[in-house]
C-alpha positions as CSV (number, residue, x, y, z in Angstrom):
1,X,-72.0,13.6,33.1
2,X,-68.4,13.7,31.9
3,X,-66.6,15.8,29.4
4,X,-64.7,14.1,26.3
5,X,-62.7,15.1,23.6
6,X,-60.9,13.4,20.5
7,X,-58.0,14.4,17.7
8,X,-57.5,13.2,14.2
9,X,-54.3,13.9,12.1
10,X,-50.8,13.9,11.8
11,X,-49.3,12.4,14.8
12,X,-49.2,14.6,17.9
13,X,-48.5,13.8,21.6
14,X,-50.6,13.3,24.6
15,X,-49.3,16.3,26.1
16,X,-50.3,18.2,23.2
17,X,-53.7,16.7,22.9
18,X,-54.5,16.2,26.5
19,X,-52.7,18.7,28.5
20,X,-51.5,21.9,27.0
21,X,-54.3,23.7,25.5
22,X,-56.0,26.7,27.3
23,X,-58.7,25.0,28.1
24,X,-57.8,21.1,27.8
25,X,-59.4,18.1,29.1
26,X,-56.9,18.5,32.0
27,X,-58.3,22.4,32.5
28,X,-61.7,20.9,32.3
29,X,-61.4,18.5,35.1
30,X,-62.0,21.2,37.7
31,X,-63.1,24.0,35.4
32,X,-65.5,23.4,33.1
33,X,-67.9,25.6,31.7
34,X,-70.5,24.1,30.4
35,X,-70.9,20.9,32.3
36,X,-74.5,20.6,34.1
37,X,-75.4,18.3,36.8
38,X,-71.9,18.0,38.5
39,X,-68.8,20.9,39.6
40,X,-65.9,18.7,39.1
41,X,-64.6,15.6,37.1
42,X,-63.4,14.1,39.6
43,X,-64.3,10.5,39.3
44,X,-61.6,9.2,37.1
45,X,-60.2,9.7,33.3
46,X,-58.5,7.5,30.3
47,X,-57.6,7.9,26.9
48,X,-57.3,5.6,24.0
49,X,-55.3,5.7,21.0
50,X,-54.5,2.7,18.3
51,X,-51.2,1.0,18.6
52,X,-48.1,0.4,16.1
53,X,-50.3,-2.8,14.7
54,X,-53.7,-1.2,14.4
55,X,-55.8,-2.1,17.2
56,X,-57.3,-0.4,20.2
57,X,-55.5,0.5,23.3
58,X,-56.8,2.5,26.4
59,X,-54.6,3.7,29.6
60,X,-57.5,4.4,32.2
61,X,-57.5,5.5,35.9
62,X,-60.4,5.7,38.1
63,X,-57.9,8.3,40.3
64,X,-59.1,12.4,39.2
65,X,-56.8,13.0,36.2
66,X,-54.5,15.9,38.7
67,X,-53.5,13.2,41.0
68,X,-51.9,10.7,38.6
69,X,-48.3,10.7,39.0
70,X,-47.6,8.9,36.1
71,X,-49.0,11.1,33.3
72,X,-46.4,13.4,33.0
73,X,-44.5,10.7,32.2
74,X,-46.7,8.9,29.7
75,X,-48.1,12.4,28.1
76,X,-44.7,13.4,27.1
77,X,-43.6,9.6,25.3
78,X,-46.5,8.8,23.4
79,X,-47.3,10.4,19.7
80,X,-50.0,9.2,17.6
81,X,-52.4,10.4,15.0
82,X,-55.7,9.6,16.9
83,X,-56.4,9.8,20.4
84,X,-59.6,9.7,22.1
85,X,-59.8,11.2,26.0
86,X,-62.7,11.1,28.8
87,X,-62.6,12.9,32.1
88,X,-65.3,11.5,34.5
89,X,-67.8,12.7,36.8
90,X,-69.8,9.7,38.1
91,X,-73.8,9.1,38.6
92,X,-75.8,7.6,40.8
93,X,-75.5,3.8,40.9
94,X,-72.3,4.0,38.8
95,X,-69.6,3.7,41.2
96,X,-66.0,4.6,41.1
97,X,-64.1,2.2,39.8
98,X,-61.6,1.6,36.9
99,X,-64.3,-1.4,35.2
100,X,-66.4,2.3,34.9
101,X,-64.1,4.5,33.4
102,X,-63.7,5.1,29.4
103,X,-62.9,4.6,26.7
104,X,-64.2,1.3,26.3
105,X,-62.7,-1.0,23.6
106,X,-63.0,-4.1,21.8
107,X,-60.8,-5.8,19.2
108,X,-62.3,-3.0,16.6
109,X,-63.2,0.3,18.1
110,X,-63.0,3.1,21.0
111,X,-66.0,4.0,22.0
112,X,-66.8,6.7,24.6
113,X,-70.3,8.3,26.3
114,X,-70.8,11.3,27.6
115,X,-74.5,11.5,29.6
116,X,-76.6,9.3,31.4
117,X,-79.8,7.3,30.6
118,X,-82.2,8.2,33.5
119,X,-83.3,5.1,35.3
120,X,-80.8,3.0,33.3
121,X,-80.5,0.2,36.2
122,X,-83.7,0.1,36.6
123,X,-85.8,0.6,33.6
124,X,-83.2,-0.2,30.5
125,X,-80.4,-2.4,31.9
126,X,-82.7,-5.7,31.5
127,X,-84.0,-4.8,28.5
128,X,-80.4,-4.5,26.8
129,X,-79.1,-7.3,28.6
130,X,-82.0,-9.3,26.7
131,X,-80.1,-8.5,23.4
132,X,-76.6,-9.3,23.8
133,X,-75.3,-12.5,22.6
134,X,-73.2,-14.6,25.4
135,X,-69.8,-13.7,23.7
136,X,-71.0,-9.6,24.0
137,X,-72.3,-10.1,27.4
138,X,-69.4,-11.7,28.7
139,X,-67.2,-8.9,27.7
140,X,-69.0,-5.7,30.1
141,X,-66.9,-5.0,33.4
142,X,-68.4,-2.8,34.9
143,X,-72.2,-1.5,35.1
144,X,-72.7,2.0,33.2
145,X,-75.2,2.6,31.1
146,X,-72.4,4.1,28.9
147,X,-70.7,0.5,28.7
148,X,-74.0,-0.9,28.0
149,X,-74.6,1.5,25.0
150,X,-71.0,0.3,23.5
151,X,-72.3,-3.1,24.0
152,X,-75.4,-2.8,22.2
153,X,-73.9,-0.6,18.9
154,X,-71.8,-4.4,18.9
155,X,-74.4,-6.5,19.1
156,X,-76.5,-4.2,16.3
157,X,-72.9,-4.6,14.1
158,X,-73.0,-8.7,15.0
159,X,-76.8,-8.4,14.2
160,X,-76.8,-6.8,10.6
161,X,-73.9,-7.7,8.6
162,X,-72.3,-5.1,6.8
163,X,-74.3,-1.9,8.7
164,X,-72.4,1.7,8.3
165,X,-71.3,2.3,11.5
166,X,-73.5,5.9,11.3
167,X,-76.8,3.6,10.7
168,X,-75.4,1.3,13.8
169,X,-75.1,4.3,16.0
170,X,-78.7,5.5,14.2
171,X,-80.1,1.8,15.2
172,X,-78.7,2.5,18.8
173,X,-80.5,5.3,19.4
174,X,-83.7,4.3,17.8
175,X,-83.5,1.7,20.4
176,X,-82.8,3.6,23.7
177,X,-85.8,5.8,22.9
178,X,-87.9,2.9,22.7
179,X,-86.7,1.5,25.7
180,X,-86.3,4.8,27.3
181,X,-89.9,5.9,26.8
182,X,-90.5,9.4,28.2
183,X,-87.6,9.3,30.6
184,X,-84.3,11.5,29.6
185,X,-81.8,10.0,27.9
186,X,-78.2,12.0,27.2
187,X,-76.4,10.5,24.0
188,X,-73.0,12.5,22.8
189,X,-70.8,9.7,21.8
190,X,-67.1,9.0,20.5
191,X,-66.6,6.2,18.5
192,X,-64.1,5.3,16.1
193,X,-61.7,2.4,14.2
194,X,-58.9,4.5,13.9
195,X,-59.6,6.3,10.4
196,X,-63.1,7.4,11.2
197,X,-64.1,9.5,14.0
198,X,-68.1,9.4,14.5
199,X,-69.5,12.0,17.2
200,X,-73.2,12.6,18.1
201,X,-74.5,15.3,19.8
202,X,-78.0,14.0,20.9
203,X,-80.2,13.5,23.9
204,X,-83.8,12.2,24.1
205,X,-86.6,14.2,26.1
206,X,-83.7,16.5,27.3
207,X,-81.6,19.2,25.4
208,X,-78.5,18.1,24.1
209,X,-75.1,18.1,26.0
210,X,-72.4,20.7,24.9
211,X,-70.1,19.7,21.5
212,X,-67.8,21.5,19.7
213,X,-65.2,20.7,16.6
214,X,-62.8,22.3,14.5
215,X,-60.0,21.7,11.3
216,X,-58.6,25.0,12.1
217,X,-57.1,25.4,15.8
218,X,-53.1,26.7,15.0
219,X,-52.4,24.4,17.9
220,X,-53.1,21.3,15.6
221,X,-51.8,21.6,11.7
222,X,-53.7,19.8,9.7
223,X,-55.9,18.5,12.6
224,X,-59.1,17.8,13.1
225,X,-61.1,17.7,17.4
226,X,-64.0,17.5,18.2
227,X,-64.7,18.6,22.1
228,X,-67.2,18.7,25.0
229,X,-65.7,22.8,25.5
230,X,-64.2,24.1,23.3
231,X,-60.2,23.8,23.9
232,X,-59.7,27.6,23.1
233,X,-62.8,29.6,22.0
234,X,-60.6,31.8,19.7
235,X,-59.2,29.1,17.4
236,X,-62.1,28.4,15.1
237,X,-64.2,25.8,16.9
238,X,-67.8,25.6,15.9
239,X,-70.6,24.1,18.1
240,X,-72.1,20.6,16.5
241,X,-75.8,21.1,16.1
242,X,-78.4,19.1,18.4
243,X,-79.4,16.1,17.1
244,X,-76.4,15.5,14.5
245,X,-73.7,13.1,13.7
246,X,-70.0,14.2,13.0
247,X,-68.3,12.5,11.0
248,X,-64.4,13.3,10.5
249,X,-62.4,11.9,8.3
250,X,-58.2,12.3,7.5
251,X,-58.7,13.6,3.7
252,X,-62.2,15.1,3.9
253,X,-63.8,17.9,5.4
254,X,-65.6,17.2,8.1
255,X,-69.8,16.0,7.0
256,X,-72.8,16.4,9.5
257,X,-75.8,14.6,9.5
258,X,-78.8,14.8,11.6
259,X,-79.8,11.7,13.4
């Protein structure tokens, strides 16, 4: 399991975002509360953001997000109004390696997963692999089941023209329980195009991995996160219910929907 976090609003940096809260994604890395399974995240981290023209971009290290020399650097110089971060702590049969470590993009979206599907290699992997179209296929890297869940929600949007991208996501889990059957399956994603930010908190035959969110951190004016932990428990951030969708958008408050 990893721990993720995103931001929405007026332009901030990735210091601000990534860094400098109490307890930040950095913090997180070694000392996160609320994480099961694993101690550390220690297996690599990346964030995304969307560039000048619009589209997706993703800086991503499989190095543990303390030793990266150059992110001092990089935190301080860029400012956006989106960014979307991952700090990873790798399973079984998912080896360290950059191919492995989110976000994951395509011409459209970020997309990031944190959980595991139990038996993915084994059980699900074929399955999936079965659905995608040549020119989805040919775009996976590495061998996740989180970069196979990213794959499938584009195939269901290729599939069914003109889908929400909440009934996609609604599709994509519908899916993985079939496929899944009675083995666990841990489901909080990120996703977004750079106006919407969609975040489930969900799992199938297992409880639901921690999420939080909040419009009213004083650290971020006019911002909206969404979190793994909480970046500061004192600053208005409110757990997401199990088995809901948050949807956050720049002019509206933010909606829930269960999945």
């Amino acid at each position: 399991m990893c721990r993720h976090a995103a931001y929405l609003g007026p332009a901030i940096s990735l210091q601000q975002f990534l860094i400098d809260p109490p307890h930040s994604l950095y913090q997180q890395s070694w000392n996160a509360q609320e994480l099961k399974y694993a101690r550390l995240n220690a297996d690599g981290y990346g964030f995304g953001w969307f560039n000048d023209a619009g589209k997706p971009a993703t800086y991503t290290s499989a190095m543990p997000i303390w030793s990266d020399h150059n992110l001092v650097s990089l935190a301080g110089s860029m400012k956006y109004p989106l960014w979307v971060g991952e700090i990873r702590s790798a399973t079984i049969g998912n080896p360290v390696h950059a191919f492995n470590t989110q976000p994951f993009q395509d011409d459209r979206w970020l997309f990031v997963h944190n959980g595991f599907v139990r038996d993915f290699h084994e059980q699900l992997r074929p399955s999936i692999t079965a659905q995608l179209s040549p020119a989805v296929a040919a775009d996976i890297r590495g061998n996740t089941d989180s970069e196979y869940l990213f794959a499938l929600f584009r195939q269901i949007l290729l599939d069914e023209q003109d889908i929400p991208a909440g009934a996609a996501l609604r599709m994509l889990f519908s899916r993985i329980g079939e496929l899944a059957g009675d083995t666990e399956s841990l489901l909080n994603l990120l996703l977004t195009d750079g106006t919407t930010l969609y975040a489930s908190r969900h799992a199938i035959n297992h409880e639901s991995p921690s999420l939080y969110f909040t419009t009213s951190d004083p650290r971020f004016p006019q911002g909206q996160l969404v979190a793994s932990e909480a970046f500061d428990p004192d600053a208005g951030w409110q757990r997401v219910p199990e088995h809901h969708l948050l949807m956050l958008t720049p002019d509206s408050a933010p909606a829930l929907q269960a999945l």
